[in-house]
N, C-alpha and C positions, 0 to 999 in steps of 0.2 A: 265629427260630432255635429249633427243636427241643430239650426240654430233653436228650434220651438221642438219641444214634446208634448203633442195633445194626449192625453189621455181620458178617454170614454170610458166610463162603466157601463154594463148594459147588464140590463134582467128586464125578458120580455117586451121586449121594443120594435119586434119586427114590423109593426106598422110605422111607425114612426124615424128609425133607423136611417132608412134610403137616406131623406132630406138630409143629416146628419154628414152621411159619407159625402153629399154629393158638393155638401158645403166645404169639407177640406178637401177635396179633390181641386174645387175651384179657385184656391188661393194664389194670391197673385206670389207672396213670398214660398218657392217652392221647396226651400231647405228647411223642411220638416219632416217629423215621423207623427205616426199617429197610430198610439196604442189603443188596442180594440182588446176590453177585457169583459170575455162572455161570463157572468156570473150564475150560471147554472141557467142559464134562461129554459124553458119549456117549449119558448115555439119556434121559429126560423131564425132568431137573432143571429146563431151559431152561428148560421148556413150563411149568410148575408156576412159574418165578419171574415168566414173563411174566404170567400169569396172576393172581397173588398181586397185581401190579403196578397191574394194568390195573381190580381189584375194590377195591383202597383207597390212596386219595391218599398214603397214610404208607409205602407201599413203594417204593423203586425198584431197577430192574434196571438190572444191569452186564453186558453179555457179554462175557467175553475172550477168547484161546486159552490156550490152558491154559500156565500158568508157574510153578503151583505156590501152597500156599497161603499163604507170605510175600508175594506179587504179588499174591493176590487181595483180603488184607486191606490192604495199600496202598492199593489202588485205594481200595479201600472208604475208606481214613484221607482220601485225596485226596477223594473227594467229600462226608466227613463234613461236615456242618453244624452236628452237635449240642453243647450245651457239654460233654459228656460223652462219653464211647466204652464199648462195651461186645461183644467180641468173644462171638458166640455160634454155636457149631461146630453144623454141620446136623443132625447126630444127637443135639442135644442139645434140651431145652426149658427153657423160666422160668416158674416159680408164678407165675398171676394179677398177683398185687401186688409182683412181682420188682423193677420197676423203680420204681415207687413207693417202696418202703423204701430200695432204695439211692440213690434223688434225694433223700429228704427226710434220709437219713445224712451224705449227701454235704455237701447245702450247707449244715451244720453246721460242719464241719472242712475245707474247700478255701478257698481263692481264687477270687472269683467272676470273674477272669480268668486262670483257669489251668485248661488242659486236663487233665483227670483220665482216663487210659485205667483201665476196670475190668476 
């Protein structure tokens, strides 16, 4: 079990995506996953999560039709693994050691059976 599951929603983000990937690519804590849920997108997003997918064991793709981004980060909750959650919107990015400081914050102060969404 993964300690972190990122989960991205995405609808039409293919410009802004890359930065996204290249920020969880670069985490210093490397025991994570990160769910990539295409919600119907139109333009390369697809192509770019497939891709992301297919280049590191730690991503996986979701395609759906598009139902919005409540459904897409479900999904994403539904095939979480991780003891942790961590919603992270495609246009956005995490410093290096983003998830490093908040796991080692974390399991300080939680319940090591209790789901923490961050």
């Amino acid at each position: 079990m993964p300690c972190i599951s990122f989960i991205v929603p995405i609808y039409n983000m293919e410009r802004l995506l890359p930065r996204a990937l290249r920020s969880l690519r670069a985490q210093t804590l490397t025991d994570f996953e990160a769910i990539l849920i295409n919600d119907g997108s139109k333009d390369g997003s697809a192509a770019l999560c497939a891709q992301a997918a297919a280049e590191d064991a730690r991503f996986r793709f979701i395609d759906q039709p598009n139902g919005g981004v409540a459904a897409a980060r479900n999904a994403g909750l539904d095939a979480a693994r991780g003891e942790y959650i961590f919603f992270l919107d495609p246009d956005d990015w995490v410093e290096p050691d983003a998830a490093e400081v908040l796991y080692l914050s974390l399991i300080h102060i939680s319940e090591p059976t209790r789901r923490v969404v961050i």
